[in-house]
MDAnalysis code that builds the backbone (N, CA, C; Angstrom):
import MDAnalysis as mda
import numpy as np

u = mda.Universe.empty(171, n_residues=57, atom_resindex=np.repeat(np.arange(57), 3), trajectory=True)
u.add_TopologyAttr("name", ["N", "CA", "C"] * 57)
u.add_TopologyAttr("resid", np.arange(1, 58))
u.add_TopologyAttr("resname", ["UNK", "UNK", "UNK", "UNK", "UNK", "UNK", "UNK", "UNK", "UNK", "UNK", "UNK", "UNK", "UNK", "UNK", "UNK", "UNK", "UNK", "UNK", "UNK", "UNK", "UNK", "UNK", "UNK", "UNK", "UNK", "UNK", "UNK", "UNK", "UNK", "UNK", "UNK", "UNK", "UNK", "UNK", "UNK", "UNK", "UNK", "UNK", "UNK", "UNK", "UNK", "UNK", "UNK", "UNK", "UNK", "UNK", "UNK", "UNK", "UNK", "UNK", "UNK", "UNK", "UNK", "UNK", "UNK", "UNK", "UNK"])
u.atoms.positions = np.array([
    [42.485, 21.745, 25.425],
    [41.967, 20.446, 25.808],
    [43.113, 19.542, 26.270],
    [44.107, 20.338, 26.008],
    [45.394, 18.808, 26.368],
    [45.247, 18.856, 28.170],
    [45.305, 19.948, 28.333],
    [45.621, 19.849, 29.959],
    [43.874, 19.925, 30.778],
    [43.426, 19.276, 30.090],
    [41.692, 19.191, 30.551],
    [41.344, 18.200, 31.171],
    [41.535, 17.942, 32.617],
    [41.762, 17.074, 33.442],
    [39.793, 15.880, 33.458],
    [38.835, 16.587, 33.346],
    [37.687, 16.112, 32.508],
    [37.886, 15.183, 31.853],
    [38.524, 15.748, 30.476],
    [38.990, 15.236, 29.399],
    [39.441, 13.531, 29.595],
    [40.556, 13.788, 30.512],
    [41.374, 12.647, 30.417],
    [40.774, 11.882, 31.721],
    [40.034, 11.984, 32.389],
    [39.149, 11.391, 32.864],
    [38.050, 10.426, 32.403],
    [37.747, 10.955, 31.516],
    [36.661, 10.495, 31.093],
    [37.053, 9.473, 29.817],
    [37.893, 10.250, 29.638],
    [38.297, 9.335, 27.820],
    [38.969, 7.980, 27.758],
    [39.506, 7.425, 28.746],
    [39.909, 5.816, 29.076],
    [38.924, 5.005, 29.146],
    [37.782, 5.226, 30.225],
    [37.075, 4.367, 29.803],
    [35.955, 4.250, 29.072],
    [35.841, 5.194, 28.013],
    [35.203, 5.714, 26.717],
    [35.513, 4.399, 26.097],
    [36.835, 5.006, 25.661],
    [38.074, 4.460, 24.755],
    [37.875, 2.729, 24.562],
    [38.098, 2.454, 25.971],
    [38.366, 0.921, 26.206],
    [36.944, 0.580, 25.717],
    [35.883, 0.888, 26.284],
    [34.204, 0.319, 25.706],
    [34.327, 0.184, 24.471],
    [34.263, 1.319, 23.897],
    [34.647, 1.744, 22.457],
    [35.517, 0.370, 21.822],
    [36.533, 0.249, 22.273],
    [37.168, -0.731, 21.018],
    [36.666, -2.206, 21.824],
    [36.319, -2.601, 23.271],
    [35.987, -4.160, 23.280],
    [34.420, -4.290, 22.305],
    [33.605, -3.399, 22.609],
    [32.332, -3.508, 21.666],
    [32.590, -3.674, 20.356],
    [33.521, -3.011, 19.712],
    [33.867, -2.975, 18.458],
    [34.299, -5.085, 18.117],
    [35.056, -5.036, 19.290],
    [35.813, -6.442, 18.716],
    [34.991, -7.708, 19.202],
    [34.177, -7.325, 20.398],
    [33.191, -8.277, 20.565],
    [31.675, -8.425, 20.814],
    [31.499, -7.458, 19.135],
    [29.861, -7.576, 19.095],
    [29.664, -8.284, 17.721],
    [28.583, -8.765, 17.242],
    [28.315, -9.574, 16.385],
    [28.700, -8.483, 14.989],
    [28.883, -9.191, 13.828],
    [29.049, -8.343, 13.034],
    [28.179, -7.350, 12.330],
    [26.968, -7.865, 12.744],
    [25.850, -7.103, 12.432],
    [24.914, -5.926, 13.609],
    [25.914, -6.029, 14.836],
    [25.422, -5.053, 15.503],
    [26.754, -4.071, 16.100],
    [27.969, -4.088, 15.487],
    [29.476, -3.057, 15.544],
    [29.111, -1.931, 15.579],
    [27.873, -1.530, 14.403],
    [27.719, -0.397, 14.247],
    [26.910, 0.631, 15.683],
    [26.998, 0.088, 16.604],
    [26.572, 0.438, 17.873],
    [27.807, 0.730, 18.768],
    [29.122, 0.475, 18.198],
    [30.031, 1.176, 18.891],
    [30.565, 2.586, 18.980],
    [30.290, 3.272, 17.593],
    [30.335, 4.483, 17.480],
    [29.903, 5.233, 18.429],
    [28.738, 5.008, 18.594],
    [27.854, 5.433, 19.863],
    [28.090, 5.706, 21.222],
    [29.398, 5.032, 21.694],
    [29.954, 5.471, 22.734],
    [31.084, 6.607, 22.981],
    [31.094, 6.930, 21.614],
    [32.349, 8.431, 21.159],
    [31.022, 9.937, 21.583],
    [29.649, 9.509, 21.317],
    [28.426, 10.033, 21.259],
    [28.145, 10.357, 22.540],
    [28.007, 9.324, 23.478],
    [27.997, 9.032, 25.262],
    [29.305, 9.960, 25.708],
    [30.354, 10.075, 25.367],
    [31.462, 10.763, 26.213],
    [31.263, 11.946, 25.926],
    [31.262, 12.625, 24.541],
    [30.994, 13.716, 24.535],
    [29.701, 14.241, 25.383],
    [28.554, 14.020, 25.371],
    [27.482, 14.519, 25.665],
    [28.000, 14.397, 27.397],
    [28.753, 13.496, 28.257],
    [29.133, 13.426, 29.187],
    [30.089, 14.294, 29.189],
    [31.122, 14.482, 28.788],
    [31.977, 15.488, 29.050],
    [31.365, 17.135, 28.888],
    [30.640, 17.504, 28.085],
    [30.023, 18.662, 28.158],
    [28.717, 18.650, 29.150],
    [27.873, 18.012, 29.558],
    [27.316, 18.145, 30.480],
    [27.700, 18.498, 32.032],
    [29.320, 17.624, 31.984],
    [29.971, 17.717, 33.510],
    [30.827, 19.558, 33.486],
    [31.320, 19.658, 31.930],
    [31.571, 21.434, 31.856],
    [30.425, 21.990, 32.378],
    [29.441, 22.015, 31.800],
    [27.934, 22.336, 31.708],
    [28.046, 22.457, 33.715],
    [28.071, 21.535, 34.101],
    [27.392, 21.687, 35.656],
    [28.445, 22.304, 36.433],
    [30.019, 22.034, 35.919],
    [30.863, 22.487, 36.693],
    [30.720, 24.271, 36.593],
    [30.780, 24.803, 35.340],
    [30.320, 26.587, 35.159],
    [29.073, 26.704, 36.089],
    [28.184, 25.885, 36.077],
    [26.732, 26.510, 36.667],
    [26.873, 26.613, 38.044],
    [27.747, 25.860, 38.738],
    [28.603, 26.256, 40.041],
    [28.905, 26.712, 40.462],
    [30.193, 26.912, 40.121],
    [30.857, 28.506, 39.902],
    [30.540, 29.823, 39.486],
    [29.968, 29.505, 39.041],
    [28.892, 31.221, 39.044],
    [28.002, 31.660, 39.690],
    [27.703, 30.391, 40.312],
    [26.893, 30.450, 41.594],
    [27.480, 31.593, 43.131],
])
C-alpha cells in the first residue's frame, strides 16, 4: 500500500474532511466524522474493484 498511487490519491482529501468536520461540527453531531474514514475506504476499493474489471477485460 505504500507505493499505491489510489491510495495517496484519495487519502488527502479524506483526511482533511475528516479532521475540519471533527473540529467544526457541533458537539453533539462529531460523531459523524468517523464516517468519512468509511466513505474512502468503500471508495478506494470500489475504484480497485473497477480498475481489475478492466483489465481483464
Amino acid at each position: 500500500m505504500r507505493y499505491d498511487k489510489k491510495y495517496w490519491i484519495l487519502f488527502p482529501p479524506f483526511i482533511i474532511t475528516a479532521l475540519v468536520l471533527a473540529i467544526y461540527l457541533p458537539a453533539e453531531k462529531r460523531f459523524y466524522s468517523p464516517f468519512v474514514g468509511i466513505a474512502f475506504w468503500i471508495t478506494y476499493y470500489c475504484w480497485k474493484y473497477i480498475e481489475n474489471k478492466r483489465s481483464t477485460k
